[in-house]
MARPAZA-96217 format. One record per residue (C-alpha): residue number from 1; residue in one letter; chain; x, y, z. Coordinates in Angstrom, 1 decimal, always signed. Example, Ala and Ser with C-alpha at 12.3 -4.5 7.8 and 13.67 -1.06 7.14 Angstrom:
<recs>
<rec k="1" r="A" c="A" X="+12.3" Y="-4.5" Z="+7.8"/>
<rec k="2" r="S" c="A" X="+13.7" Y="-1.1" Z="+7.1"/>
</recs>
This chain:
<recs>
<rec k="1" r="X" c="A" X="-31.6" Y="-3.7" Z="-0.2"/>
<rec k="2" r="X" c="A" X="-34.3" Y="-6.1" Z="-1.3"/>
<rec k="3" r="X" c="A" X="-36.1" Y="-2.8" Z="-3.0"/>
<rec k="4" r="X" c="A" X="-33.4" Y="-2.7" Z="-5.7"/>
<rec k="5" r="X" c="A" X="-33.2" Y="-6.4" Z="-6.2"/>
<rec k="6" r="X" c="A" X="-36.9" Y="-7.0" Z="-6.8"/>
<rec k="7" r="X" c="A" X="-36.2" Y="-3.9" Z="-9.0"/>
<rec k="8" r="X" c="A" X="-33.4" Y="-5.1" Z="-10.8"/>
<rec k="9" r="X" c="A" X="-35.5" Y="-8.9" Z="-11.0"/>
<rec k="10" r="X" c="A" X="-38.1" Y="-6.4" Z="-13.1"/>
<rec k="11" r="X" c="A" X="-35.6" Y="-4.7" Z="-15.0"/>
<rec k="12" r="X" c="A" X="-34.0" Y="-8.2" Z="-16.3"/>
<rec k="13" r="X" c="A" X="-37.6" Y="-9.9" Z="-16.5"/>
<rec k="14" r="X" c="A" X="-40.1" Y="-7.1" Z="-17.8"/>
<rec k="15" r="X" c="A" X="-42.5" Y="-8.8" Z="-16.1"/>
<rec k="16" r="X" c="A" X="-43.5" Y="-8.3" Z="-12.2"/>
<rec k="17" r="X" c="A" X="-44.9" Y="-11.3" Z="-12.3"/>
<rec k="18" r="X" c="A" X="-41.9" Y="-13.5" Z="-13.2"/>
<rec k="19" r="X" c="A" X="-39.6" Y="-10.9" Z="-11.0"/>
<rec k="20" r="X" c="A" X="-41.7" Y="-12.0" Z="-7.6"/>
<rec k="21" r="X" c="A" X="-41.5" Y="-15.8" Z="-8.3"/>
<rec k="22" r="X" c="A" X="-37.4" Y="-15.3" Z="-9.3"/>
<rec k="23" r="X" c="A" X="-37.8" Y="-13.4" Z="-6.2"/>
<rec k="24" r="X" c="A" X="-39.4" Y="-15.9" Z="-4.2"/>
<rec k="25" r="X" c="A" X="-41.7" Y="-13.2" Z="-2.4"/>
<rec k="26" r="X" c="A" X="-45.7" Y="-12.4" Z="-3.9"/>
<rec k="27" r="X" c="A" X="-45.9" Y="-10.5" Z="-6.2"/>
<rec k="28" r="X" c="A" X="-48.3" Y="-7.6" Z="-4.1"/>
<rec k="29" r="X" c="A" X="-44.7" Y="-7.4" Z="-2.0"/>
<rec k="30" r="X" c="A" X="-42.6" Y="-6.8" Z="-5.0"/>
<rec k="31" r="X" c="A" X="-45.4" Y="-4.3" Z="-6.3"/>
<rec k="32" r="X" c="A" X="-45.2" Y="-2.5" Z="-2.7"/>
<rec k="33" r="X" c="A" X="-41.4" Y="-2.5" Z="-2.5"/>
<rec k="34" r="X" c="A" X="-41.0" Y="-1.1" Z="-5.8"/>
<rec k="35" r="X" c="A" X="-43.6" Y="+1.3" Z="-5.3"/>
<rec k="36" r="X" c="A" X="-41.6" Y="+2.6" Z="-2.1"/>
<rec k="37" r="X" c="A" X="-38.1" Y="+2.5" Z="-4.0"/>
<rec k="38" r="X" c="A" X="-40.2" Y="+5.0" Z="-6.6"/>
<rec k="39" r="X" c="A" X="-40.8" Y="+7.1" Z="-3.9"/>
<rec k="40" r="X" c="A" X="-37.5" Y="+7.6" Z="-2.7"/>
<rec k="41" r="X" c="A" X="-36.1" Y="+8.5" Z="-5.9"/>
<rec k="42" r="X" c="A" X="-38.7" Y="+10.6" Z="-6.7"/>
<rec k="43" r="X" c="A" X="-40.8" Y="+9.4" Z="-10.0"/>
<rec k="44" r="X" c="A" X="-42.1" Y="+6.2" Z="-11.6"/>
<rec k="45" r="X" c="A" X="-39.1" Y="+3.3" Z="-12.6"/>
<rec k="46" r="X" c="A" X="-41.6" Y="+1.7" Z="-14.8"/>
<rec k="47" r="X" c="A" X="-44.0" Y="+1.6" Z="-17.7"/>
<rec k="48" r="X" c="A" X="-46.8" Y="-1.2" Z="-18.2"/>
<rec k="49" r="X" c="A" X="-47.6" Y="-2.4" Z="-21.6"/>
<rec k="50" r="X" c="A" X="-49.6" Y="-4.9" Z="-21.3"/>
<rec k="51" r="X" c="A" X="-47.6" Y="-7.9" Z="-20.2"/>
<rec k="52" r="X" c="A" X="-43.8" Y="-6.1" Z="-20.0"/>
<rec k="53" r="X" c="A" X="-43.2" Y="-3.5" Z="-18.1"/>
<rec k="54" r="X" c="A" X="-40.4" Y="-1.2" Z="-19.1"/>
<rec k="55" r="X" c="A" X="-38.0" Y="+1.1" Z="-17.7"/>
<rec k="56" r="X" c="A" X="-38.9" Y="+5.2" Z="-17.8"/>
<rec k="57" r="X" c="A" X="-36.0" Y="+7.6" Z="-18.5"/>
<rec k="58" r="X" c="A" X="-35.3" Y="+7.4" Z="-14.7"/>
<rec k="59" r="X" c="A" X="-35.2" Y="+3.5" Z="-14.6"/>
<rec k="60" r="X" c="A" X="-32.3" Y="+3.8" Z="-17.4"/>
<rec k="61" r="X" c="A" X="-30.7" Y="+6.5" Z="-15.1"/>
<rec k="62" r="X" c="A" X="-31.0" Y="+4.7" Z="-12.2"/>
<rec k="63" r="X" c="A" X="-30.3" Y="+1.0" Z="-13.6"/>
<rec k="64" r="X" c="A" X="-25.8" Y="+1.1" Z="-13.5"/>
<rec k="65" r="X" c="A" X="-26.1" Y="+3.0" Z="-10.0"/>
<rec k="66" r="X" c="A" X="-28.2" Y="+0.5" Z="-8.8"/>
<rec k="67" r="X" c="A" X="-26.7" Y="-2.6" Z="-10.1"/>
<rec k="68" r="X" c="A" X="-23.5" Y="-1.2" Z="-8.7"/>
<rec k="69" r="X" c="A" X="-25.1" Y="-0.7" Z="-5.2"/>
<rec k="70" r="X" c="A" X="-26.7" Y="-4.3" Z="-5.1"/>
<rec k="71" r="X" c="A" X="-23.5" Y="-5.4" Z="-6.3"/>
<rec k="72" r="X" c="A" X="-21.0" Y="-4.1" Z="-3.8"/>
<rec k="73" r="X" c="A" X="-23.5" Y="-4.7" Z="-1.0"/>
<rec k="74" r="X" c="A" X="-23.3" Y="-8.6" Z="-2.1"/>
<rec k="75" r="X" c="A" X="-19.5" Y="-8.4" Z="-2.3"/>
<rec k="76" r="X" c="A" X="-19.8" Y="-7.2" Z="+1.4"/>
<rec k="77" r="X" c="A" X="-22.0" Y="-9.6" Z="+2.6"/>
<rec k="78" r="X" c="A" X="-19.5" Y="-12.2" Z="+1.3"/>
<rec k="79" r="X" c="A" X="-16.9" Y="-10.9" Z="+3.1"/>
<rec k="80" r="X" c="A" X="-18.5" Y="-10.7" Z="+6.0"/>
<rec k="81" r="X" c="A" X="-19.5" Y="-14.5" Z="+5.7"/>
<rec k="82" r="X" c="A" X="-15.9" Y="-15.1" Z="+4.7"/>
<rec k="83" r="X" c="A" X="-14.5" Y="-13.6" Z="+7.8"/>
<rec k="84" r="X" c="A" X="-17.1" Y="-15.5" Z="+9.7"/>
<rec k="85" r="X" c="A" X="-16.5" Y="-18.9" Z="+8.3"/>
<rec k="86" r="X" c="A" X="-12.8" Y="-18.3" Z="+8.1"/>
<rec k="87" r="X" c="A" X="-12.4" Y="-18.7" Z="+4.6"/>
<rec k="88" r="X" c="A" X="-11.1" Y="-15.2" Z="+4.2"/>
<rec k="89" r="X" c="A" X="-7.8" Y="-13.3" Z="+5.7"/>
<rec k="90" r="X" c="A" X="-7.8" Y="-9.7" Z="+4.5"/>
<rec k="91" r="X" c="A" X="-4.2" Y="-7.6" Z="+5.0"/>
<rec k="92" r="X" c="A" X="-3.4" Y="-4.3" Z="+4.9"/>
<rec k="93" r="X" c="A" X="+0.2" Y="-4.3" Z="+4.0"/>
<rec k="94" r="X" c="A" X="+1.4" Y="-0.3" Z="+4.2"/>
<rec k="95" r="X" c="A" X="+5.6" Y="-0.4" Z="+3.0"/>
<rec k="96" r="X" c="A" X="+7.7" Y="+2.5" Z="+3.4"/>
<rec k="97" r="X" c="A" X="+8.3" Y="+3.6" Z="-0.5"/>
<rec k="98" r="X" c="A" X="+12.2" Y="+3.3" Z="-0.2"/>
<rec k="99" r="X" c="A" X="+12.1" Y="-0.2" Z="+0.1"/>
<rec k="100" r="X" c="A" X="+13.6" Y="-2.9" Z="-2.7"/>
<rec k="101" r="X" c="A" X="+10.4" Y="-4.8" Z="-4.4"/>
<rec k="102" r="X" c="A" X="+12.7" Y="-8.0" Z="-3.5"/>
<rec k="103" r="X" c="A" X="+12.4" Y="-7.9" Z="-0.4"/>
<rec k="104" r="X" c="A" X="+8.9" Y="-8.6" Z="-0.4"/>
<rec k="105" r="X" c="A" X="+8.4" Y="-11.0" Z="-3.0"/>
<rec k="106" r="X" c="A" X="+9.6" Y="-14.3" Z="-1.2"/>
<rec k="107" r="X" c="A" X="+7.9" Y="-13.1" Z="+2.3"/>
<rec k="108" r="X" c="A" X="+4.3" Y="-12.6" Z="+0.2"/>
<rec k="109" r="X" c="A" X="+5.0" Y="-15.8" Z="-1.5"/>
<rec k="110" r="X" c="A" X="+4.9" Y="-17.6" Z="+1.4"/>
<rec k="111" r="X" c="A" X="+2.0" Y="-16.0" Z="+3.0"/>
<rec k="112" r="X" c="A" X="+0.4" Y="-16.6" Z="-0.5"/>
<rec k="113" r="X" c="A" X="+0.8" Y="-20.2" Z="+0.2"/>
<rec k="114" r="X" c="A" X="+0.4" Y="-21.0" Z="+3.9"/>
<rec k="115" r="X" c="A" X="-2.9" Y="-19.0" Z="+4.2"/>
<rec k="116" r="X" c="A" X="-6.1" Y="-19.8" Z="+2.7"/>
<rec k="117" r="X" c="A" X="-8.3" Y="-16.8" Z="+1.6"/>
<rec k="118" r="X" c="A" X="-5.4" Y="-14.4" Z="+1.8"/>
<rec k="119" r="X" c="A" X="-6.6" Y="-10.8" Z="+0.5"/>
<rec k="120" r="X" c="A" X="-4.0" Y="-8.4" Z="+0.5"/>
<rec k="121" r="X" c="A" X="-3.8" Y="-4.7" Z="+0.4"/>
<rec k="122" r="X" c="A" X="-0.2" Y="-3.5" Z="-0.9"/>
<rec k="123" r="X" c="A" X="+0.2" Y="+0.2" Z="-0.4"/>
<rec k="124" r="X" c="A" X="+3.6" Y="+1.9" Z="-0.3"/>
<rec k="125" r="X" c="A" X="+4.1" Y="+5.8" Z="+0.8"/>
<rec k="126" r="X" c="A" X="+7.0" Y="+7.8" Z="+2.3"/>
<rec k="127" r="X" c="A" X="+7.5" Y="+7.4" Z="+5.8"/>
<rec k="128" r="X" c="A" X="+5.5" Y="+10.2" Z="+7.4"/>
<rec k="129" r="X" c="A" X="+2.1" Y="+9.5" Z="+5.6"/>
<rec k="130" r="X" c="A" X="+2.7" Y="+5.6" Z="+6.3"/>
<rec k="131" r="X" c="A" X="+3.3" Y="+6.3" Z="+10.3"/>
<rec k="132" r="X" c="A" X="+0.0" Y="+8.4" Z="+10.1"/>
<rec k="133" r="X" c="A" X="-2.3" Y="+6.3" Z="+8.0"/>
<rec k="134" r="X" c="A" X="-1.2" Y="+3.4" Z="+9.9"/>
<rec k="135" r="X" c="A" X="-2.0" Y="+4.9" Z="+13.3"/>
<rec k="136" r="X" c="A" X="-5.3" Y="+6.1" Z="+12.1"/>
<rec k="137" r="X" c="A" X="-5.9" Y="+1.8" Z="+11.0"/>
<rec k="138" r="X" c="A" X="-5.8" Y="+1.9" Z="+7.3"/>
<rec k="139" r="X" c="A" X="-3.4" Y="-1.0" Z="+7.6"/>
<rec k="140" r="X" c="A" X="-3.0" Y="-3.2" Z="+9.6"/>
<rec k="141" r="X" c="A" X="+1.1" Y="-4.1" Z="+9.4"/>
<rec k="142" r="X" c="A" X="+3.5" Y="-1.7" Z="+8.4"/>
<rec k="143" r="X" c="A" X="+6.9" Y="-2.2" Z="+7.5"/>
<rec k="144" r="X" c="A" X="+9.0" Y="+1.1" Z="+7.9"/>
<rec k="145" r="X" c="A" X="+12.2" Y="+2.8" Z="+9.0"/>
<rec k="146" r="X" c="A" X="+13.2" Y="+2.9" Z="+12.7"/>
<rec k="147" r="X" c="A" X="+12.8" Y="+6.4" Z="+13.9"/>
<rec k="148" r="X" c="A" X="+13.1" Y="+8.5" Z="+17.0"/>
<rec k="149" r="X" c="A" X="+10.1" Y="+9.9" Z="+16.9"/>
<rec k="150" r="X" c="A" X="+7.7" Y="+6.5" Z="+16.1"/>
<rec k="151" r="X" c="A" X="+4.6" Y="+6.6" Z="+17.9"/>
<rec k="152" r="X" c="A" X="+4.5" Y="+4.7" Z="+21.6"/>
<rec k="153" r="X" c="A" X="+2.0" Y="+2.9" Z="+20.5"/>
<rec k="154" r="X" c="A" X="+3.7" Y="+1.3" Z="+17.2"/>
<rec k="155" r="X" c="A" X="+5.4" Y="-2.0" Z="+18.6"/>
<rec k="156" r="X" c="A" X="+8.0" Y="-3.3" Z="+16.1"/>
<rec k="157" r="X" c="A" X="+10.6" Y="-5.9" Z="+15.1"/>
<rec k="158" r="X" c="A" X="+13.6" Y="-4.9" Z="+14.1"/>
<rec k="159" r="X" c="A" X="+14.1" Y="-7.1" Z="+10.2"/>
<rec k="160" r="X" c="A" X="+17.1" Y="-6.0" Z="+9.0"/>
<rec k="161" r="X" c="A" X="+19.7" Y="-3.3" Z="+8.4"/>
<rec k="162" r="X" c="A" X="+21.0" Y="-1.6" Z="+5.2"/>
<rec k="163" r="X" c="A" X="+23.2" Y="+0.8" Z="+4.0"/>
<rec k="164" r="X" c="A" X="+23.1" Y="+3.7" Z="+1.7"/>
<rec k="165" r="X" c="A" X="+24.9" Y="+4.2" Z="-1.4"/>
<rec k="166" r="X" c="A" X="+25.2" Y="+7.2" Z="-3.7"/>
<rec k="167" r="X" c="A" X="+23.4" Y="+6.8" Z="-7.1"/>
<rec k="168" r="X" c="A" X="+25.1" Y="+8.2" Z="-10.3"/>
<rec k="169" r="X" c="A" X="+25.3" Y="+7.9" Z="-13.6"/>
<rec k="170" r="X" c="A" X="+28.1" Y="+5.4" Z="-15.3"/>
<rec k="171" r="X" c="A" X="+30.2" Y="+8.1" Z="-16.7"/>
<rec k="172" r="X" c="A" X="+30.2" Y="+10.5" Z="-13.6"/>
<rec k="173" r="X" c="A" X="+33.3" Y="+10.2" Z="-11.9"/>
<rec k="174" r="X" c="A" X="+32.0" Y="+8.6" Z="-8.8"/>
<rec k="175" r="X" c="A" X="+31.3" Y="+5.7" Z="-11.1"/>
<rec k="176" r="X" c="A" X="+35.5" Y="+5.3" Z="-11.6"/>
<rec k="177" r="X" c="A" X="+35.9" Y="+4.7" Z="-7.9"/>
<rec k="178" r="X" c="A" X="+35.4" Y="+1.8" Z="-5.8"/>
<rec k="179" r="X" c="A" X="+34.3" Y="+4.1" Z="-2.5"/>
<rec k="180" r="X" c="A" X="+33.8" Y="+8.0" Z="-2.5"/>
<rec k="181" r="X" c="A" X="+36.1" Y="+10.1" Z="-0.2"/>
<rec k="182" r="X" c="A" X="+33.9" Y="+12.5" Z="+1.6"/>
<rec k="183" r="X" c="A" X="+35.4" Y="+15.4" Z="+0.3"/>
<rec k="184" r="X" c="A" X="+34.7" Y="+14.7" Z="-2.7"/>
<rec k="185" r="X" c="A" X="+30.8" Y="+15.2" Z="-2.2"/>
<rec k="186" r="X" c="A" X="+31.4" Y="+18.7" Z="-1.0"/>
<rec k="187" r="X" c="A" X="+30.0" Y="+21.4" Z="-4.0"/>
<rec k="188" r="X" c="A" X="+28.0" Y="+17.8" Z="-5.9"/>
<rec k="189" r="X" c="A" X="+25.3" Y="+19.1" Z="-7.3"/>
<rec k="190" r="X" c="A" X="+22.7" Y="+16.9" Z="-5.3"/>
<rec k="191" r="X" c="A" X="+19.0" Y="+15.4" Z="-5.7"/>
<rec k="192" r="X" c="A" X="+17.5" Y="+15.5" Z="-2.4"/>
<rec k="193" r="X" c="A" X="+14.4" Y="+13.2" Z="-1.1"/>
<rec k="194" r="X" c="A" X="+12.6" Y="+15.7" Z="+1.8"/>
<rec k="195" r="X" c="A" X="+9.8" Y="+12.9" Z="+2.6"/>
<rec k="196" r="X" c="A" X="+13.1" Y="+10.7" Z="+3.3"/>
<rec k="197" r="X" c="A" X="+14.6" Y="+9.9" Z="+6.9"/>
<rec k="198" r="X" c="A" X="+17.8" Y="+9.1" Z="+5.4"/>
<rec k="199" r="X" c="A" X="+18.1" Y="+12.9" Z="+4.6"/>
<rec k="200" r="X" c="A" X="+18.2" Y="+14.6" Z="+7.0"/>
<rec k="201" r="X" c="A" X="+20.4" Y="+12.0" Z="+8.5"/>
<rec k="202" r="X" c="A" X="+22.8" Y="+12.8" Z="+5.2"/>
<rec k="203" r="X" c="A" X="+22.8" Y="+16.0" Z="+5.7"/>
<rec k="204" r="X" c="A" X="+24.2" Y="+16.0" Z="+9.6"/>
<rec k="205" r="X" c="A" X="+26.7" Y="+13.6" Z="+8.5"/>
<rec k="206" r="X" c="A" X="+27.8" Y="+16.1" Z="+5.5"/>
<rec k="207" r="X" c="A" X="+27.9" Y="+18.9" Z="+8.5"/>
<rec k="208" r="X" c="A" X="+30.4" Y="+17.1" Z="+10.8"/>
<rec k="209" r="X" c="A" X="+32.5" Y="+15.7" Z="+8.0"/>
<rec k="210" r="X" c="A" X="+33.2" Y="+19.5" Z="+7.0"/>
<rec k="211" r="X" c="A" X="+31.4" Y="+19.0" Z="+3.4"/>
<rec k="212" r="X" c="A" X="+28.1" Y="+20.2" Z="+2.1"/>
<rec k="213" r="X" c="A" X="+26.6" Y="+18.8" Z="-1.1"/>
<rec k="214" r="X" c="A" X="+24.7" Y="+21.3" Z="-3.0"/>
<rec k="215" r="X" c="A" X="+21.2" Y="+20.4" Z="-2.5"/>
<rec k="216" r="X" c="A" X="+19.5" Y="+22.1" Z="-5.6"/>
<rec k="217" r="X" c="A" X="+16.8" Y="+19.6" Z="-6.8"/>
<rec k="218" r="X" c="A" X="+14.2" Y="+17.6" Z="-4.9"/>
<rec k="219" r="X" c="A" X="+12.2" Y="+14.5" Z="-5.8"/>
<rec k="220" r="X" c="A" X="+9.5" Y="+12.6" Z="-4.1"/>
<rec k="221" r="X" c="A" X="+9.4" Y="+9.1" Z="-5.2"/>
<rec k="222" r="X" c="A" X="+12.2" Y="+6.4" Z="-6.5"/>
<rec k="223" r="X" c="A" X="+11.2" Y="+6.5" Z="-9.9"/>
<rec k="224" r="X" c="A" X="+11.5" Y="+9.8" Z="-10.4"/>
<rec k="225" r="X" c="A" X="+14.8" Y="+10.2" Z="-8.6"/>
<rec k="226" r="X" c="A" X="+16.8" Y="+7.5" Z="-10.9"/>
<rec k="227" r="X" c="A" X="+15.1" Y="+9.6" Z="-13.9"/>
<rec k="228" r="X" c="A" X="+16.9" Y="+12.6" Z="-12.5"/>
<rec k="229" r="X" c="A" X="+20.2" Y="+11.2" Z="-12.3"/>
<rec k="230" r="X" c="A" X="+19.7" Y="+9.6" Z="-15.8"/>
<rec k="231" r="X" c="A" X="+18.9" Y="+13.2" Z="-16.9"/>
<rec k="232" r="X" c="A" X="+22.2" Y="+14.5" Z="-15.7"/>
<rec k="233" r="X" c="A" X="+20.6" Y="+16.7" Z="-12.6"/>
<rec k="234" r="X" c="A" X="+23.0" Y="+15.4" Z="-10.0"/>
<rec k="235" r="X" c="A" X="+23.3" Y="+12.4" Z="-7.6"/>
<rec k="236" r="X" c="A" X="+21.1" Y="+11.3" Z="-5.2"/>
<rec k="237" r="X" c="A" X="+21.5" Y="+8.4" Z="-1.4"/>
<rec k="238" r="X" c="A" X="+19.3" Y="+5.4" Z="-2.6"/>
<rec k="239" r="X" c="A" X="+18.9" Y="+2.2" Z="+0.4"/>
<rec k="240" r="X" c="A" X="+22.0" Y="-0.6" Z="-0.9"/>
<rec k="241" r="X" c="A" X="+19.2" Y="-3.1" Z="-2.4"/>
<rec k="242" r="X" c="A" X="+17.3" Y="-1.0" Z="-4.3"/>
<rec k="243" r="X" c="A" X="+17.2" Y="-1.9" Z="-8.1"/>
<rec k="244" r="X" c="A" X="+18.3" Y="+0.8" Z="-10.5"/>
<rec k="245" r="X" c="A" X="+18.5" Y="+1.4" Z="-13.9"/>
<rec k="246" r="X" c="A" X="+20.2" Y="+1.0" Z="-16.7"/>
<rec k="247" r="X" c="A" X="+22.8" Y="+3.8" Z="-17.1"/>
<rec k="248" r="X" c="A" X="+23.6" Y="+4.4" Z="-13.1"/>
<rec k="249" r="X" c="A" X="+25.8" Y="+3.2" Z="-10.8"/>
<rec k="250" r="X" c="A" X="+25.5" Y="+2.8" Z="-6.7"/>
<rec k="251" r="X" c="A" X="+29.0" Y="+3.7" Z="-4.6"/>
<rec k="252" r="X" c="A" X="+29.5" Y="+3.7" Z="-1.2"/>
<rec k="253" r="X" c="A" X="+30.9" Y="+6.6" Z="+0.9"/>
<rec k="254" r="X" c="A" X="+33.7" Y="+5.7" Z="+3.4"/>
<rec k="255" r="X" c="A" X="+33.5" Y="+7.3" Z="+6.8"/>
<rec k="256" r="X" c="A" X="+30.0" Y="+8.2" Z="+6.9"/>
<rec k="257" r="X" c="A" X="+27.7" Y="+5.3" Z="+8.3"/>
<rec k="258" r="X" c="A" X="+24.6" Y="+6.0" Z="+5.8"/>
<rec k="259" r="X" c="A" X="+22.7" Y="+3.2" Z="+7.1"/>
<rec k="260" r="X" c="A" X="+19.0" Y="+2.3" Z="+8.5"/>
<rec k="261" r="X" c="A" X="+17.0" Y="-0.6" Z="+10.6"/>
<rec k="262" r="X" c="A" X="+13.6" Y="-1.7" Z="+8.9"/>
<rec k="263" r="X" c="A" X="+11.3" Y="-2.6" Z="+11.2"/>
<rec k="264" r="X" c="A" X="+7.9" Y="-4.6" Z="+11.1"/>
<rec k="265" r="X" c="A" X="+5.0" Y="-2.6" Z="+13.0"/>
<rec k="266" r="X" c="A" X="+1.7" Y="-3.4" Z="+14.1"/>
<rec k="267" r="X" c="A" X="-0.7" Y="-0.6" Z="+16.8"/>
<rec k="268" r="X" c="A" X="-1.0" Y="-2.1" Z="+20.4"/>
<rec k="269" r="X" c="A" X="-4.0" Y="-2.4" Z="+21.4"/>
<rec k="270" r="X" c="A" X="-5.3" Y="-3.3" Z="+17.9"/>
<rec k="271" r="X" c="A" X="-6.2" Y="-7.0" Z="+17.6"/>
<rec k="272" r="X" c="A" X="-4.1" Y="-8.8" Z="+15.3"/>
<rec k="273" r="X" c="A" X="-6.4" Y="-10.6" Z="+12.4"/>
<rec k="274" r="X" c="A" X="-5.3" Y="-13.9" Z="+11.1"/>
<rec k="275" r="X" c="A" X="-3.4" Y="-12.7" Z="+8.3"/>
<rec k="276" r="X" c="A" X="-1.9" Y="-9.9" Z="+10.3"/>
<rec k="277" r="X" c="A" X="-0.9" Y="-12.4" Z="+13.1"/>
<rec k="278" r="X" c="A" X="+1.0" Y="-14.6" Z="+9.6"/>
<rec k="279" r="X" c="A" X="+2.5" Y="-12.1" Z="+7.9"/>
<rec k="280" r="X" c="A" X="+4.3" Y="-11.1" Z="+11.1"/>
<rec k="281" r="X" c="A" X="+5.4" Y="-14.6" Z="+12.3"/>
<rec k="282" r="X" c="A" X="+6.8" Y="-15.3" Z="+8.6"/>
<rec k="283" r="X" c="A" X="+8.3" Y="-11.3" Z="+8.8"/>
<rec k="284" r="X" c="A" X="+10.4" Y="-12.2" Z="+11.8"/>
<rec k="285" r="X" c="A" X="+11.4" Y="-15.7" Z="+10.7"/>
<rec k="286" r="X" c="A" X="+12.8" Y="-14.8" Z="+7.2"/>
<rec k="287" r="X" c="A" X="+16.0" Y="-14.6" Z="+6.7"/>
<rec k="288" r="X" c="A" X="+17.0" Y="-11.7" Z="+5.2"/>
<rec k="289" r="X" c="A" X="+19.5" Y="-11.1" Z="+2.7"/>
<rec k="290" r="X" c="A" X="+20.5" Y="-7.1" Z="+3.9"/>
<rec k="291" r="X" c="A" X="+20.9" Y="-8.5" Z="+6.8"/>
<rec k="292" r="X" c="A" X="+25.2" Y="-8.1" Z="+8.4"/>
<rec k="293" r="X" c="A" X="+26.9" Y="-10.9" Z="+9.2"/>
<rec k="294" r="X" c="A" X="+27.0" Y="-10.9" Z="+12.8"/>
<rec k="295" r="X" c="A" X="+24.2" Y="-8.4" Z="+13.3"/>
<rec k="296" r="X" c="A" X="+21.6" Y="-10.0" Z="+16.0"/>
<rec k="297" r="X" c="A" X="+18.1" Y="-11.7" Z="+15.2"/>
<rec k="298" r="X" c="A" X="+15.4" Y="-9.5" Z="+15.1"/>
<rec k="299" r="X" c="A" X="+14.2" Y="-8.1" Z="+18.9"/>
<rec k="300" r="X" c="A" X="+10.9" Y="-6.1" Z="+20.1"/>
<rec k="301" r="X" c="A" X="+11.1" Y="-2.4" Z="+20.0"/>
<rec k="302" r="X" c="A" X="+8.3" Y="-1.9" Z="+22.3"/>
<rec k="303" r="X" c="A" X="+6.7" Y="-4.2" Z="+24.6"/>
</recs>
């Protein structure tokens, strides 16, 4: 790495002379380490005229790719002499994508305050791809639905429970009740969320109540479902807490217990970082607002 900065010193100086005492090293050194650098890319970086030395065509090329390398390999180095020292607590935060943006913002608040040096990651995906990419360490807490078939190495916390509600728009009939009727979603022209637990789920519940939506479009993200029902395409199952926009309406369904745990999730075995070891602590301790009345405090999934 010192090849590029003694090349970048030259490139800022024009002069190899001023580059090697900016450098602090002789100036034969610098000469020798540029020479080498020239080597491996194949051609002269430089020109001499007289007392400046300019860049050739492949300095200029070379020049943003090189400034970008020095400059990422500095940010890394102070990292690493963060994570050292102490003064830095990087998080990787993965979210499962069905979850309300307010149930995050008081718990990251906190964190934000308590810890020094906090750097977090915020990711959000549907549940499959956030099991996987969190097993394979791209974060390093994960707050998801409970599932049957979560790996045995997830350990988790249960945080709260919700239900589902149907999402419509304000002049579709469901938006005249207080509660649907089951029957009534039998034939609904529905919007369905494959990537989401809470559909299959739907769909066994439909089955034994006798009724089957008809499950005609698809969507895979939030956004995009509340622009579907706003379009007119059908109605969709959207968690109790999750804002929605103008124009629709959430009801729920009587009978059918459209519900789900959240959980807080970190890989045994995996050692828990600073930040990682806080974010959990202040997880478990919140109070949430989904949560029952009389529901029980949060407990270990896996030990």
């Amino acid at each position: 790495m010192h090849q590029i900065r003694y090349f970048l010193a030259v490139a800022r100086t024009r002069n190899f002379t001023r580059a090697a005492e900016e450098c602090h090293v002789s100036q034969p050194s610098l000469t020798r380490a540029i020479q080498k650098l020239e080597g491996e890319l194949g051609g002269p970086l430089f020109r001499r005229e007289h007392s400046l030395s300019h860049l050739t065509d492949l300095g200029r090329i070379m020049l943003p790719h090189l400034e970008q390398t020095y400059g990422a390999a500095q940010a890394a180095k102070s990292m690493a002499e963060g994570l050292r020292k102490g003064s830095l607590a990087p998080l990787g935060l993965g979210v499962t994508a069905s979850l309300a943006p307010d149930h995050l913002v008081g718990l990251l608040e906190t964190l934000n305050r308590s810890l020094n040096g906090l750097e977090l990651t915020l990711e959000s995906e549907a549940h499959a791809d956030l099991v996987r990419d969190m097993m394979q360490g791209d974060f390093d807490v994960a707050i998801l639905e409970e599932a049957a078939d979560l790996p045995d190495r997830l350990r988790s916390w249960r945080l709260f429970r919700e239900h589902y509600r149907v999402l419509c728009r304000t002049d579709h009939r469901f938006a005249q009740l207080n509660a649907i009727e089951p029957a009534l979603l039998d034939g609904e022209v529905w919007i369905d969320r494959p990537s989401c637990l809470s559909s299959p789920r739907f769909r066994q519940l439909c089955a034994l109540a006798g009724v089957m939506p008809a499950f005609r479009h698809r969507a895979t993200g939030e956004a995009h479902l509340q622009r579907m029902v706003l379009a007119g395409f059908g109605c969709a199952l959207v968690p109790e807490t999750l804002p929605i926009a103008d124009g629709l309406a959430t009801r729920p369904v009587h009978d059918l217990d459209l519900s789900r745990t959240v959980l807080v999730a970190t890989v045994i075995g995996r050692r828990l970082s600073p930040a990682s070891d806080a974010f959990l602590r202040a997880a478990r301790a919140r109070a949430w607002a989904s949560e029952e009345p009389g529901a029980q405090p949060p407990m270990s999934r896996r030990t």
